[in-house]
C-alpha positions as CSV (number, residue, x, y, z in Angstrom):
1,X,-19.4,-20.2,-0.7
2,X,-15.9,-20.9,-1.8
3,X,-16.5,-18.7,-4.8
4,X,-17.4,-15.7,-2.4
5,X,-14.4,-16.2,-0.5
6,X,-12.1,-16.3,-3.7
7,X,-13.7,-13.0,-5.0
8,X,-13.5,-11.5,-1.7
9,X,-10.0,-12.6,-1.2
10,X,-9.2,-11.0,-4.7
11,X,-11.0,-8.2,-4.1
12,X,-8.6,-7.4,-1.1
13,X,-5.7,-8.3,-2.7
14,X,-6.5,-5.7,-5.9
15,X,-7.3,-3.0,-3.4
16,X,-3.8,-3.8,-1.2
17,X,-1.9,-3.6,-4.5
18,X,-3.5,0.0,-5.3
19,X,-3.1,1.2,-2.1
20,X,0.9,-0.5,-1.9
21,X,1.5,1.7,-5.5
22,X,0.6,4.6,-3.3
23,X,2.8,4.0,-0.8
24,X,5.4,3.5,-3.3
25,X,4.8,6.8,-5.2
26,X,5.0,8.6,-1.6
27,X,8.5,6.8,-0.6
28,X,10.1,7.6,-4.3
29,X,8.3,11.3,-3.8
30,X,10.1,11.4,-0.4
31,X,13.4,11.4,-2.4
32,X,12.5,14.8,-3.3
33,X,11.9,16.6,0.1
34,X,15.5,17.1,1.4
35,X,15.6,19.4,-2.4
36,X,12.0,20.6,-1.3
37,X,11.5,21.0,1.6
38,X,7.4,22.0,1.3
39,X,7.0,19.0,-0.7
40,X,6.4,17.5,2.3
41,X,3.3,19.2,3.3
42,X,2.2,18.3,-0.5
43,X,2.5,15.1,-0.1
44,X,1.6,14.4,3.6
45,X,-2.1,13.9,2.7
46,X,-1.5,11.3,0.6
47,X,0.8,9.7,2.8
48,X,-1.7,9.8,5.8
49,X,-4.6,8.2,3.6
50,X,-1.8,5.2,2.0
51,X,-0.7,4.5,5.4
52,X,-4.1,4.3,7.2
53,X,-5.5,2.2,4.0
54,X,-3.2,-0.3,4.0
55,X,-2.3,-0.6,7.7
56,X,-6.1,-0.9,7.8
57,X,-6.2,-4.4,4.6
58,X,-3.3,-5.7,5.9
59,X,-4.8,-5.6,9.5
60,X,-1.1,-4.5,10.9
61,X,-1.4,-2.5,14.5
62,X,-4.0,0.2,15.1
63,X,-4.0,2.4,12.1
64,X,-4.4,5.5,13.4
65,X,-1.2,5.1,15.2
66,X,0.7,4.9,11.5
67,X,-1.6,7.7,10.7
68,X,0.6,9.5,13.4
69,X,4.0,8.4,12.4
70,X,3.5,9.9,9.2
71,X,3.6,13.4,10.8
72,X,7.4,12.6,12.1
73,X,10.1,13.2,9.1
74,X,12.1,9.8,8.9
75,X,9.7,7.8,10.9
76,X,7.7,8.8,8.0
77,X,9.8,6.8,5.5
78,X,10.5,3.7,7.8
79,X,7.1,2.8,8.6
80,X,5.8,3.2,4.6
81,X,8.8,1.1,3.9
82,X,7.3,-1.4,6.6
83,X,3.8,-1.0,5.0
84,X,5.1,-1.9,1.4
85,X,7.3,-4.5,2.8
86,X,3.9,-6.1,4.4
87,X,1.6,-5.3,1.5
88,X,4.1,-7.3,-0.8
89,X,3.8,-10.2,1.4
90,X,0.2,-10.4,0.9
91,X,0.3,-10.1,-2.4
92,X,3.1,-12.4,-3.1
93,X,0.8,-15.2,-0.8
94,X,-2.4,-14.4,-2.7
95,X,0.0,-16.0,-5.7
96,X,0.4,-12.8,-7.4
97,X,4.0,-11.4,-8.5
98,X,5.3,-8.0,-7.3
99,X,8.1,-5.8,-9.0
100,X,10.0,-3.1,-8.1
101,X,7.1,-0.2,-8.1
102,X,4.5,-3.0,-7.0
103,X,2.0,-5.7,-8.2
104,X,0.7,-5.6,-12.1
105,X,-3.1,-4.7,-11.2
106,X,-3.8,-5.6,-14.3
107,X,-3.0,-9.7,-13.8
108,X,-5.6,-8.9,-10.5
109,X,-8.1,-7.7,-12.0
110,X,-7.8,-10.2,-15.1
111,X,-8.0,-13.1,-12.0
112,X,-10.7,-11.0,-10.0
113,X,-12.3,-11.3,-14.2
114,X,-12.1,-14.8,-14.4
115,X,-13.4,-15.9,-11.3
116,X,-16.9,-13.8,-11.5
């Protein structure tokens, strides 16, 4: 049973740390939209589906409500900076180590490897 929970465990954190890059990728894409300004409508979708993933893993509020926020420019940017801040504390407590444009999937899935 413990080895279930472990796998499970790593599981969730590889898919918060996939999520978290996307998250990341939208806040350094958001850089962009004062410059271009329809960039935001490019990237809204991805935004929307980042934010209601990981409010969703790291079981933070109601995630359609973040879903929402990401509608409202500048809201938009503090509440994905909230989402990374709290997907990097789940990663950093599942032991794993998480730099500036998020976690190295590649040490979770090696883990998530040597535990099946």
């Amino acid at each position: 049973m413990e080895q279930n929970a472990t796998l499970d465990s790593l599981r969730k954190t590889l898919a918060i740390a996939k999520a978290q890059k996307g998250v990341l990728f939208c806040l350094l894409a958001n850089l962009f939209v004062p410059m271009l300004p329809h960039l935001f409508l490019l990237i809204l979708p991805f935004q929307i589906y980042f934010a209601y993933r990981l409010a969703k893993l790291v079981k933070i509020g109601y995630p359609p409500i973040w879903v929402i926020g990401m509608f409202i420019p500048l809201l938009n940017l503090l509440l994905l900076f909230l989402l990374a801040h709290q997907s990097t504390a789940a990663i950093r407590g599942a032991g794993f180590e998480v730099r500036l444009f998020g976690a190295d999937l590649k040490a979770i899935e090696e883990a998530l490897d040597r535990k099946k």
